[in-house]
N, C-alpha and C positions, 0 to 999 in steps of 0.2 A: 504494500500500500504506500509505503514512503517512499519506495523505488519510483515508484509509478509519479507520486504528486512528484518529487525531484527531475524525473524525464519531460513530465509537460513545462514545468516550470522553464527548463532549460531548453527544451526544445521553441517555448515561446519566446524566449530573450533570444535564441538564435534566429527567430523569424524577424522578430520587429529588426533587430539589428542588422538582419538581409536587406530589407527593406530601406531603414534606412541611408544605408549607404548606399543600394542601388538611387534612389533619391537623389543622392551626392553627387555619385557620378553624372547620370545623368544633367542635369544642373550645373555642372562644370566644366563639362565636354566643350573643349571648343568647334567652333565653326567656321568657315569659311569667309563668312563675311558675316557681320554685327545688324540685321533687317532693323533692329528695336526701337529705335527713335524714328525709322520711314515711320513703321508700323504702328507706330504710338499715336503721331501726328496724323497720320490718313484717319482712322480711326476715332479721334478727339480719344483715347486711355488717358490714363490719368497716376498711374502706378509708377509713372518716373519722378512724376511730383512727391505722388506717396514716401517715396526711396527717401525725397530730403527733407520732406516735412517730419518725418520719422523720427530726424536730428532732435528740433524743436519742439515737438508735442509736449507734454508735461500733464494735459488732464486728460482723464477718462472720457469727455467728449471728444476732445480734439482727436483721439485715438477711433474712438467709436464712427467719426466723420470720416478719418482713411481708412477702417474696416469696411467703410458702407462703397466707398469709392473701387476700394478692390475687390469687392465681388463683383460690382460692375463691371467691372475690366474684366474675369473670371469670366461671365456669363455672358458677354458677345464674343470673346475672342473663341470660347467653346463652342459654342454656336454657330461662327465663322467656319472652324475646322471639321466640325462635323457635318455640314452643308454646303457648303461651297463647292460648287463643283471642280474650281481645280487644287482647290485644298485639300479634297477625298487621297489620303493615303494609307492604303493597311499596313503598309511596313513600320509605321512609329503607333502604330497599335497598342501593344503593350505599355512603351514608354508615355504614352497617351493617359493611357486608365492607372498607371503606376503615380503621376502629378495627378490624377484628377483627384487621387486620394488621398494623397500628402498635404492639398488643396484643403480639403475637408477634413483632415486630421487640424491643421494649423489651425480652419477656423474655429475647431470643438476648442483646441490650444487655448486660442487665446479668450473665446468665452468660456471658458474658466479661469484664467489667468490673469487676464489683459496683457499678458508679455508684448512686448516690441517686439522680440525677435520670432512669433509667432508672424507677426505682419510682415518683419524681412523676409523669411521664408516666402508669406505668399506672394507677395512682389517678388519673388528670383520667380517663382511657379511661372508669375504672368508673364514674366521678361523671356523664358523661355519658349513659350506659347506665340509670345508674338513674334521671336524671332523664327521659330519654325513658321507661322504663317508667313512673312517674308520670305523664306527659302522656297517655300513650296510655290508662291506667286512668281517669282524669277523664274524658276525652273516651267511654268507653266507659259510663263512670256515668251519662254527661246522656243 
């Protein structure tokens, strides 16, 4: 019985910790070229601001203002890549549904928390997202 509860236990500290580092990676992988500020600006996002306003916040509203702004960004730029016809790609499939959880991990994060670094997180999410939507629009141009 104590086997058993020490196996899941450990076997779950080895998942989340898969996860999170696949996360990581993914997230720091470089690219070819930097789409994030076209893509921000075409777009009107707002999670580059979010990035510096982050510096300066200090109350629980100002925080709760760039939590409402980055789901916004979360919810067209998903939208975008899910629909869009030349943004349809299954090959970042996985890495897709892997942020969209980390996505939704962060935001459970920081409503319990209020953490900053729960909102850094989601901003690298969306910075990623919107740079892969650039990629996939170049590649659709040529």
């Amino acid at each position: 019985m104590i086997i058993s509860a020490i196996l899941v236990i450990v076997s779950t500290g080895l998942l989340l910790w898969w996860f999170w580092y696949s996360c990581r990676l993914i997230l720091n992988s470089p690219s070819a070229r930097d789409y994030t500020k076209e893509v921000a600006q075409a777009n009107e996002l707002r999670f580059l601001e979010v990035q510096q306003d982050l510096v300066k916040a200090s109350e629980p509203r100002q925080l709760h203002s760039l939590e409402e702004k980055l789901k916004r960004d979360y919810t067209l730029l998903n939208y975008l890549l899910e629909h869009g016809p030349a943004f349809l790609a299954k090959t970042d499939r996985l890495e897709h549904r892997l942020l969209m959880l980390h996505f939704n991990l962060m935001r459970a994060w920081y409503a319990l928390s209020k953490s900053r670094r729960a909102l850094q997180e989601m901003t690298q999410v969306i910075g990623y997202f919107a740079n892969k939507m650039g990629e996939r629009c170049a590649l659709a141009a040529k």
